[in-house]
Backbone as a chain_set.jsonl record, in Angstrom:
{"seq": "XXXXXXXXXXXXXXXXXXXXXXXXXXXXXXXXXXXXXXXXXXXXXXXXXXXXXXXXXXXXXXXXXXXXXXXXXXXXXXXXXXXXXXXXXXXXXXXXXXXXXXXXXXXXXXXXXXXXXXXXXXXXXXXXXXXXXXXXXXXXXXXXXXXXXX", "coords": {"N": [[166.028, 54.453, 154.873], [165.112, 56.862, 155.398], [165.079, 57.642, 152.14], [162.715, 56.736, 151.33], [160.12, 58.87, 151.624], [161.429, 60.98, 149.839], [161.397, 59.586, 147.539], [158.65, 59.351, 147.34], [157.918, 61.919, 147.153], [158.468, 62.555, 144.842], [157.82, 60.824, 142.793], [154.952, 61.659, 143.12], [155.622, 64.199, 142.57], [155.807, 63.624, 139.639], [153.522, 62.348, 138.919], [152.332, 64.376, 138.602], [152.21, 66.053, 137.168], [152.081, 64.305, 134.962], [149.498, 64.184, 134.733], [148.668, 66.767, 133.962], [149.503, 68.061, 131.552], [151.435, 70.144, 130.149], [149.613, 72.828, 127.907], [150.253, 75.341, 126.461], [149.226, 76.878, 123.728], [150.83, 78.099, 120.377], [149.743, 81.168, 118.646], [149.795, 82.532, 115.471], [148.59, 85.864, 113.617], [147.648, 86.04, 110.405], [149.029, 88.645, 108.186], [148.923, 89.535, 106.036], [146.929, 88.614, 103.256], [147.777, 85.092, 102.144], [149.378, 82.299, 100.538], [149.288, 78.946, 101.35], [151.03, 75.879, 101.603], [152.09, 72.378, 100.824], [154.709, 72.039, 101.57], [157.303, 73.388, 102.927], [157.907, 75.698, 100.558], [158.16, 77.791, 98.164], [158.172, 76.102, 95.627], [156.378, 74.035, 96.19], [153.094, 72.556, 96.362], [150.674, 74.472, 96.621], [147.943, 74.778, 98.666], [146.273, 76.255, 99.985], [144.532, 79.596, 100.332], [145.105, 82.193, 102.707], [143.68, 84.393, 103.882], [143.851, 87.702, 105.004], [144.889, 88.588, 108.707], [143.922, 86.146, 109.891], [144.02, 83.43, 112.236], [146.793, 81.556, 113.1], [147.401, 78.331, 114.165], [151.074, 77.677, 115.348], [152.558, 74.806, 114.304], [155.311, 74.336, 113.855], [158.339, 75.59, 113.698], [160.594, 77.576, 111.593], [163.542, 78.924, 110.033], [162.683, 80.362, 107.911], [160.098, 79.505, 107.184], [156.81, 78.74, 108.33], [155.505, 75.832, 109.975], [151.697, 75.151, 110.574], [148.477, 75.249, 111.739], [145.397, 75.665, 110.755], [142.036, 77.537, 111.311], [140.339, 74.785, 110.231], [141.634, 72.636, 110.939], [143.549, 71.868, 108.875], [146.744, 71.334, 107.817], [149.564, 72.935, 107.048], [152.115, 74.704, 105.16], [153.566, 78.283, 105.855], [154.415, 81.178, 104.583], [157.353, 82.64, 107.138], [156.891, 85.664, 106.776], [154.679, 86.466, 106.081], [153.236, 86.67, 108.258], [151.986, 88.031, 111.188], [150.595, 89.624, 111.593], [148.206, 91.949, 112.889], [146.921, 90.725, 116.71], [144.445, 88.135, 116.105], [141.182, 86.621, 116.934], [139.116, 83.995, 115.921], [135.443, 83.499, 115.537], [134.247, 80.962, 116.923], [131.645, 79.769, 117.881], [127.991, 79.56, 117.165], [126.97, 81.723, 117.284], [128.265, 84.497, 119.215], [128.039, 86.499, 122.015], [128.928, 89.806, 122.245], [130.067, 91.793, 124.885], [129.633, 94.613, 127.171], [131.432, 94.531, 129.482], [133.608, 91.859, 131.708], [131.354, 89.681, 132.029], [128.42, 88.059, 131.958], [126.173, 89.477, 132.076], [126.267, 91.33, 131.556], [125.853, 94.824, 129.302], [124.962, 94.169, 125.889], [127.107, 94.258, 123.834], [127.477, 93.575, 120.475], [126.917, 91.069, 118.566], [128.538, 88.376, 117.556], [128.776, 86.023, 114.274], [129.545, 82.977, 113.996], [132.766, 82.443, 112.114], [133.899, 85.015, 111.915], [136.243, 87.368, 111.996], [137.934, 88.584, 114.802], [139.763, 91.384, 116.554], [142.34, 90.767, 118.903], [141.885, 92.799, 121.943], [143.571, 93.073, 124.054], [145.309, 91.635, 127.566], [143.36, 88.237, 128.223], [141.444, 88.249, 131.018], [141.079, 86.898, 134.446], [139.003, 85.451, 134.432], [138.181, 83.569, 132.266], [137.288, 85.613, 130.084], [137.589, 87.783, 126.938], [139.373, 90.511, 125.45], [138.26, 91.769, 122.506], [138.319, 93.07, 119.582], [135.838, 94.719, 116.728], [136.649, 95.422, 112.953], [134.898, 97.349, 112.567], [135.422, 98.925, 115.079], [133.652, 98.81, 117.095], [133.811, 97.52, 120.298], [134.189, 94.33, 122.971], [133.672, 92.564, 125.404], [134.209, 89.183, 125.194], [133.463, 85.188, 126.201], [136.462, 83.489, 126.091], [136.049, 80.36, 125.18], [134.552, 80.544, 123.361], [136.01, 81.14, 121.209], [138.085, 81.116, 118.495], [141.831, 80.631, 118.08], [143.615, 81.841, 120.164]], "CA": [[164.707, 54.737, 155.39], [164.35, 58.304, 154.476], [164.846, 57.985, 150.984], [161.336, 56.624, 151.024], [159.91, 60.337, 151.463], [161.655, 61.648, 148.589], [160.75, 58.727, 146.612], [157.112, 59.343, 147.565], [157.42, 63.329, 146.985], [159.399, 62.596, 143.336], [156.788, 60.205, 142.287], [153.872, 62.099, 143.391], [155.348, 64.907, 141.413], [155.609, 63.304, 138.769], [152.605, 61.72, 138.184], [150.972, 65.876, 138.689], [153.15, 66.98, 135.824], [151.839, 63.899, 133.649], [148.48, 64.645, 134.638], [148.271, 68.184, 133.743], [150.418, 68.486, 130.723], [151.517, 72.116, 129.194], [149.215, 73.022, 126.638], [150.377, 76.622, 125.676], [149.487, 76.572, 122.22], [151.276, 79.398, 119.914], [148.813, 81.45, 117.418], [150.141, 84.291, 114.848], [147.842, 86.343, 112.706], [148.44, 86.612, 109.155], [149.406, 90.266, 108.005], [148.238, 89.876, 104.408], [146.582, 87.209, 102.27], [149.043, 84.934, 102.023], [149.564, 81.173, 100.345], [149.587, 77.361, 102.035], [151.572, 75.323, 101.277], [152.135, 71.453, 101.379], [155.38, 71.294, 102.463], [158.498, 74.393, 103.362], [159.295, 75.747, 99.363], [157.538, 77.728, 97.141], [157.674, 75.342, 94.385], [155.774, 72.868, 96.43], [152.168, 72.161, 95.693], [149.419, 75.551, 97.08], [146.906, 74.316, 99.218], [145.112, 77.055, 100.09], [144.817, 80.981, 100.467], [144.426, 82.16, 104.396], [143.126, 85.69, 104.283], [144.84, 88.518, 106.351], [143.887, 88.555, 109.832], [143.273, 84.79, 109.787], [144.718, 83.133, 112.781], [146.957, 80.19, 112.879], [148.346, 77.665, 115.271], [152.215, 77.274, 115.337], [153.14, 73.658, 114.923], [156.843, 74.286, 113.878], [158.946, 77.337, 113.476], [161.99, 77.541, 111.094], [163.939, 80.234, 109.759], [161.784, 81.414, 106.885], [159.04, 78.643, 106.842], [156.104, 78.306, 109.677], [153.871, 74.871, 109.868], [150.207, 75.932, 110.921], [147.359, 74.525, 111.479], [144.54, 76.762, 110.279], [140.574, 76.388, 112.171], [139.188, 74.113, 110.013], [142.308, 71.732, 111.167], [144.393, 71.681, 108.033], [148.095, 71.368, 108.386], [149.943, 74.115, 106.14], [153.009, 75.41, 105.789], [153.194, 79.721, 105.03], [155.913, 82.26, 104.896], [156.821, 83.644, 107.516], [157.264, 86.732, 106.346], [153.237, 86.333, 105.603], [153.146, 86.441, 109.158], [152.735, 89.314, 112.07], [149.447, 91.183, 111.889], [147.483, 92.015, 114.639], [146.579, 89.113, 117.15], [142.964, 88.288, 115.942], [140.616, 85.415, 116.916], [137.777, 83.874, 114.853], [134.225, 82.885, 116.006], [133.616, 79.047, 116.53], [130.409, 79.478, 118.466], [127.263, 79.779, 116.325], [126.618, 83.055, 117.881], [128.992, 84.8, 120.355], [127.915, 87.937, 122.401], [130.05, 90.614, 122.502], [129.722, 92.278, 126.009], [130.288, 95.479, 127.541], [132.121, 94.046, 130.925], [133.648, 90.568, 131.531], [130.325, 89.48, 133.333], [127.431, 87.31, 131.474], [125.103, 89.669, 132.717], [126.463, 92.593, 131.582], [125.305, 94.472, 128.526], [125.663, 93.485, 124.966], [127.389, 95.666, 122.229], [127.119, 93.633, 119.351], [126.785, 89.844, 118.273], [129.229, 87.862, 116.352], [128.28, 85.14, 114.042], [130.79, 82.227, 113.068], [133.964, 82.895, 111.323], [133.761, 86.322, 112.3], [137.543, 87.766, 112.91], [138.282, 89.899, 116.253], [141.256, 91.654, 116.786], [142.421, 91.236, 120.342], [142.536, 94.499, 122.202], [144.245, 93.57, 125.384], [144.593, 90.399, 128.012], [142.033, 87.855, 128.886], [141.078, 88.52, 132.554], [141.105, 85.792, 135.154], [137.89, 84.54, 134.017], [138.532, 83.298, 130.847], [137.187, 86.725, 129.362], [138.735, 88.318, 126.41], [138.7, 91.703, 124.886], [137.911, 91.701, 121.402], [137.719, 94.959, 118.877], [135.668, 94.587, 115.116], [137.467, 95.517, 112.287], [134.472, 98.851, 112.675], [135.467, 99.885, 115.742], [133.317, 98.205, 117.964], [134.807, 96.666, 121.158], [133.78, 94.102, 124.305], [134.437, 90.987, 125.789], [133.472, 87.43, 124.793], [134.164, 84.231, 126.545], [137.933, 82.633, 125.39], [136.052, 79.554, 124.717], [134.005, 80.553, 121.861], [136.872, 81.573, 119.893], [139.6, 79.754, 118.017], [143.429, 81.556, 118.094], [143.86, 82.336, 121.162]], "C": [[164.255, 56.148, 155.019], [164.401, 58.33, 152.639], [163.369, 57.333, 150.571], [160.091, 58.137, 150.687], [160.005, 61.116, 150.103], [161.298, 60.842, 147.747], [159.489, 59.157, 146.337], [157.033, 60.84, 146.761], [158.371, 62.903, 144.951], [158.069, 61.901, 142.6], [155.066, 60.584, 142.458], [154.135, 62.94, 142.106], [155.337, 65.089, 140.015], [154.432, 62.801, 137.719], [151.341, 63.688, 137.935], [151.383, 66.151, 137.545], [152.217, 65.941, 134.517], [150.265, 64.187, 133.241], [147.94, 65.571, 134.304], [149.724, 68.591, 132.662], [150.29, 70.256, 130.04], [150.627, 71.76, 128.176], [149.028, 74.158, 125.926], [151.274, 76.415, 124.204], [150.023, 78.249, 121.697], [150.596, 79.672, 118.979], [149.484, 82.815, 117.096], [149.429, 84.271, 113.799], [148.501, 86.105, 111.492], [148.334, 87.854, 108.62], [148.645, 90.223, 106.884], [147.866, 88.815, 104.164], [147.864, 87.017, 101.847], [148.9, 83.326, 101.293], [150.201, 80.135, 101.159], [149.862, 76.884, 101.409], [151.667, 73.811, 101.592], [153.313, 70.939, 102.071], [156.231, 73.166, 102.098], [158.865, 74.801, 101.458], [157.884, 76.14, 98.279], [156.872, 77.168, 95.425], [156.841, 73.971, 94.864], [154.241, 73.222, 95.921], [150.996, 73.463, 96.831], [148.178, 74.709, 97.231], [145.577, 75.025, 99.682], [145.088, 78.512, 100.149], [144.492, 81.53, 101.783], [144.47, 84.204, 104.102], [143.833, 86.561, 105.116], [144.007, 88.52, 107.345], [143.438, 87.247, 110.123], [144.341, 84.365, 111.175], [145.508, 81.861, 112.963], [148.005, 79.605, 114.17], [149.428, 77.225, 114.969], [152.176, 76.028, 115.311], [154.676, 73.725, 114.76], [156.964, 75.163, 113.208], [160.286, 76.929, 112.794], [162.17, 78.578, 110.78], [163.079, 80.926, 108.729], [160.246, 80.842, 106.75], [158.336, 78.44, 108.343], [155.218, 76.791, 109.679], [152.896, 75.305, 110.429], [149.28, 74.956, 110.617], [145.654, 75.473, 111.315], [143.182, 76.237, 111.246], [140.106, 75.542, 111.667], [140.134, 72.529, 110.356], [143.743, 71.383, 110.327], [146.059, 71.606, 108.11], [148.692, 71.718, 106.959], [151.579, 74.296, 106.183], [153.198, 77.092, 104.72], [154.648, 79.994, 105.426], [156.259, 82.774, 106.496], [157.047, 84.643, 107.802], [155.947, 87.216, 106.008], [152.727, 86.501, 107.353], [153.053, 87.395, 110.291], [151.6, 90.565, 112.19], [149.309, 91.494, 113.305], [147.109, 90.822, 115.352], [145.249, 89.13, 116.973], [142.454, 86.559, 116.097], [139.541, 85.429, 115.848], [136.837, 82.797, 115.815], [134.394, 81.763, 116.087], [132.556, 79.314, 117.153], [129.515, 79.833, 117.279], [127.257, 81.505, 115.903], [127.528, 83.653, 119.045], [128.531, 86.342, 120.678], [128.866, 88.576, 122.977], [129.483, 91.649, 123.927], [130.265, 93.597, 126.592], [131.548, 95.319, 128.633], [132.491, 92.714, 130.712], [132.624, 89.862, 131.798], [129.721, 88.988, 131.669], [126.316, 87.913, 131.428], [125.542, 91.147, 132.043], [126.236, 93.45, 130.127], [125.786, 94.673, 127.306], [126.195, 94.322, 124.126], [127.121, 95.387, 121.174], [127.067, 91.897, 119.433], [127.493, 89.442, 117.12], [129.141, 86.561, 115.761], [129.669, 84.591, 113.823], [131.546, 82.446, 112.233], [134.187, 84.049, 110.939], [134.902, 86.535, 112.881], [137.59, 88.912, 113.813], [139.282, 89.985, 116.507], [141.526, 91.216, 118.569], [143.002, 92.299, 120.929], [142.7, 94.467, 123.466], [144.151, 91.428, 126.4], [143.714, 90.487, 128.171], [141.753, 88.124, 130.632], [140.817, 87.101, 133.335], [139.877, 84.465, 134.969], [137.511, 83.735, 133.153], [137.474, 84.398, 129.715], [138.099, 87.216, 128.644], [138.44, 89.101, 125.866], [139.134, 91.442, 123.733], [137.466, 93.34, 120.63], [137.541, 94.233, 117.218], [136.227, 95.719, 114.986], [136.365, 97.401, 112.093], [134.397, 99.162, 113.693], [134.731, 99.561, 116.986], [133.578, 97.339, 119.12], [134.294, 96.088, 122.787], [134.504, 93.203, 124.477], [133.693, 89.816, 125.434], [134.243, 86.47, 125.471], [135.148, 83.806, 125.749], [137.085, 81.338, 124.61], [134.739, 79.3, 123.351], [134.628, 81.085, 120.77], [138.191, 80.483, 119.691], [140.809, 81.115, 117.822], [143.69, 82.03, 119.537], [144.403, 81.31, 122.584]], "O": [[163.209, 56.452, 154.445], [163.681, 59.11, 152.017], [162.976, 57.503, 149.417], [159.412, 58.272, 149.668], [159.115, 61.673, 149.462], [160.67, 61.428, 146.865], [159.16, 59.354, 145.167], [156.217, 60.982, 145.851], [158.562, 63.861, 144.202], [157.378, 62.591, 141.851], [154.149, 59.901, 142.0], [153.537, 62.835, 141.035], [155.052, 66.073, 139.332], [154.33, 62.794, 136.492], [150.256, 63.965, 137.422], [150.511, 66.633, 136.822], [151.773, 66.426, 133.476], [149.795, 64.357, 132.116], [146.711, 65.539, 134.239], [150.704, 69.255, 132.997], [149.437, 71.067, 129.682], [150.69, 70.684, 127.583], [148.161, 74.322, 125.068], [152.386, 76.162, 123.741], [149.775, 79.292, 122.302], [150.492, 78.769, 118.149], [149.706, 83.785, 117.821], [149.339, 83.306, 113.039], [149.723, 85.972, 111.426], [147.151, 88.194, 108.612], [147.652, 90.948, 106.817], [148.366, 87.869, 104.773], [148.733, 87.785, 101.435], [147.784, 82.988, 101.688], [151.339, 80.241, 101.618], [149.312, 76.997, 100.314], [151.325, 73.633, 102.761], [153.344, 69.969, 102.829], [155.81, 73.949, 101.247], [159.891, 74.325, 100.972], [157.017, 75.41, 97.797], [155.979, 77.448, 94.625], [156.664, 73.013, 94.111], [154.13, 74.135, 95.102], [150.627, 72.98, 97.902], [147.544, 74.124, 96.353], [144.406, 74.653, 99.753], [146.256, 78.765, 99.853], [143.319, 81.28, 102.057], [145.439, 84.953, 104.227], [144.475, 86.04, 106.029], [142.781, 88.478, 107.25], [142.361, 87.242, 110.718], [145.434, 84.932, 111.201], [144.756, 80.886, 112.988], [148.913, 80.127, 114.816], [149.321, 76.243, 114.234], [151.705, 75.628, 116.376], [155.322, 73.114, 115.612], [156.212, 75.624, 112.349], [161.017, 76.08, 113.305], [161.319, 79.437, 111.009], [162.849, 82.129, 108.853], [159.328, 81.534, 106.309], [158.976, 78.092, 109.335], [154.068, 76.907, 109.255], [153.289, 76.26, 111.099], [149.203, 74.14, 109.698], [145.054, 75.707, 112.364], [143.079, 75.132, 111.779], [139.2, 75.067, 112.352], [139.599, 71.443, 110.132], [144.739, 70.843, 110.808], [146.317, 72.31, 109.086], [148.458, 71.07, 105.939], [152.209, 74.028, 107.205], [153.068, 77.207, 103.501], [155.537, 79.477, 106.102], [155.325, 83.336, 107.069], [157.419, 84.897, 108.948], [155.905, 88.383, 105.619], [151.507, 86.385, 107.469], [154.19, 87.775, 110.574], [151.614, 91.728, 112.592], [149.948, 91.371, 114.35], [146.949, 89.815, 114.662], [144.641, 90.023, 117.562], [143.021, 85.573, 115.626], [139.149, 86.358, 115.141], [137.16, 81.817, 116.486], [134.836, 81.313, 115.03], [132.002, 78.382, 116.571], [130.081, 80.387, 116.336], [127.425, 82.178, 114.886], [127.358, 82.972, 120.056], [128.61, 87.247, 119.848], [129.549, 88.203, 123.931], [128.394, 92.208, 123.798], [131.488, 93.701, 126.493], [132.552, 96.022, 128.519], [131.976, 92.143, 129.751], [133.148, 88.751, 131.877], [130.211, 89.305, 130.585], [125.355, 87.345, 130.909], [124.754, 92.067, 132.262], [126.495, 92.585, 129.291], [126.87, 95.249, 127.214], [125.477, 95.228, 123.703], [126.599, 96.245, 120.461], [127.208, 91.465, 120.577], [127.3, 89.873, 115.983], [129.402, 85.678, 116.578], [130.676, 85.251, 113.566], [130.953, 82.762, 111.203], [134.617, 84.298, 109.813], [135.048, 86.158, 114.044], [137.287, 90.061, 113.492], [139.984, 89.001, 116.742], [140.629, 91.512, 119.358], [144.126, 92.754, 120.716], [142.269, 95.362, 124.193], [143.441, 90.461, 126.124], [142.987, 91.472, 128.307], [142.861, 87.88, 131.108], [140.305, 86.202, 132.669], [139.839, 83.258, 135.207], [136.435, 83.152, 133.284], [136.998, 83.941, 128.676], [139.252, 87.306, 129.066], [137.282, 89.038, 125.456], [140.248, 90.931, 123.614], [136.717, 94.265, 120.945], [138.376, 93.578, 116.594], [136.435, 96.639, 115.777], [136.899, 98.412, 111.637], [133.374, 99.815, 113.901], [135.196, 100.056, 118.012], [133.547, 96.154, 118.79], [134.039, 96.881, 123.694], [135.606, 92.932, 124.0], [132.464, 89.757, 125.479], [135.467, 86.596, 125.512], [134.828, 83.687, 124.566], [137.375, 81.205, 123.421], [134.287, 78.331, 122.74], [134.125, 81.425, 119.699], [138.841, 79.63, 120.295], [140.568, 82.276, 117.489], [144.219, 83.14, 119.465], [144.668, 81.84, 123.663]]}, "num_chains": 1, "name": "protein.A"}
């Protein structure tokens, strides 16, 4: 008769866990222009060139070889030794305003158009605010969800 309880509390917490799966994704800059690849091995077949400062999503980590999935979706694999700049996002919104404060309201420093890279210069804040510094020096916050890498 009591193992009904724990049944109940096991199967509750189970179904919270399936409902709300992890989705901390991993993103590392690239240090230098660097070459994609189609598969782990420089003699495989160059797919593309990713710019320094470009950011990419981890899908699998090995000892010298990273898979990545770049923003436009592509699935890569780079050095990674190509790997390790600064942490920088890139625009996806048309337009993203760069802000003095985390606030919506607060006022603007500069405006960044699409595929526009920002270094990140510190955590996001509870709000899903994130500080952002251009490559001249310029530095606010922009909502998390108008950027990709992060």
């Amino acid at each position: 008769m009591r193992l009904r309880p724990i049944r109940f509390l096991l199967a509750t917490g189970l179904l919270f866990a399936l409902a709300h799966p992890a989705c901390a994704l991993e993103y590392r800059s690239t240090g230098r222009a660097a070459l994609l690849y189609d598969a782990p091995s420089t003699a495989a077949a160059k797919v593309a060139i990713a710019g320094g400062g470009l950011p990419l999503e981890v899908v699998v980590d090995t000892d010298a070889w990273v898979k990545v999935r770049d923003p436009s979706g592509r699935l890569a694999w780079i050095e990674k030794s190509a790997l390790g700049g600064p942490k920088s996002v890139m625009v996806k919104a048309d337009v993203s305003v760069i802000r003095q404060q985390p606030r919506a309201d607060a006022d603007v420093v500069f405006r960044a158009e699409r595929g526009l890279l920002l270094e990140i210069a510190g955590d996001p804040d509870p709000y899903g605010w994130l500080p952002v510094r251009h490559a001249d020096g310029l530095a606010g916050w922009l909502p998390m969800h108008e950027v990709w890498g992060r």
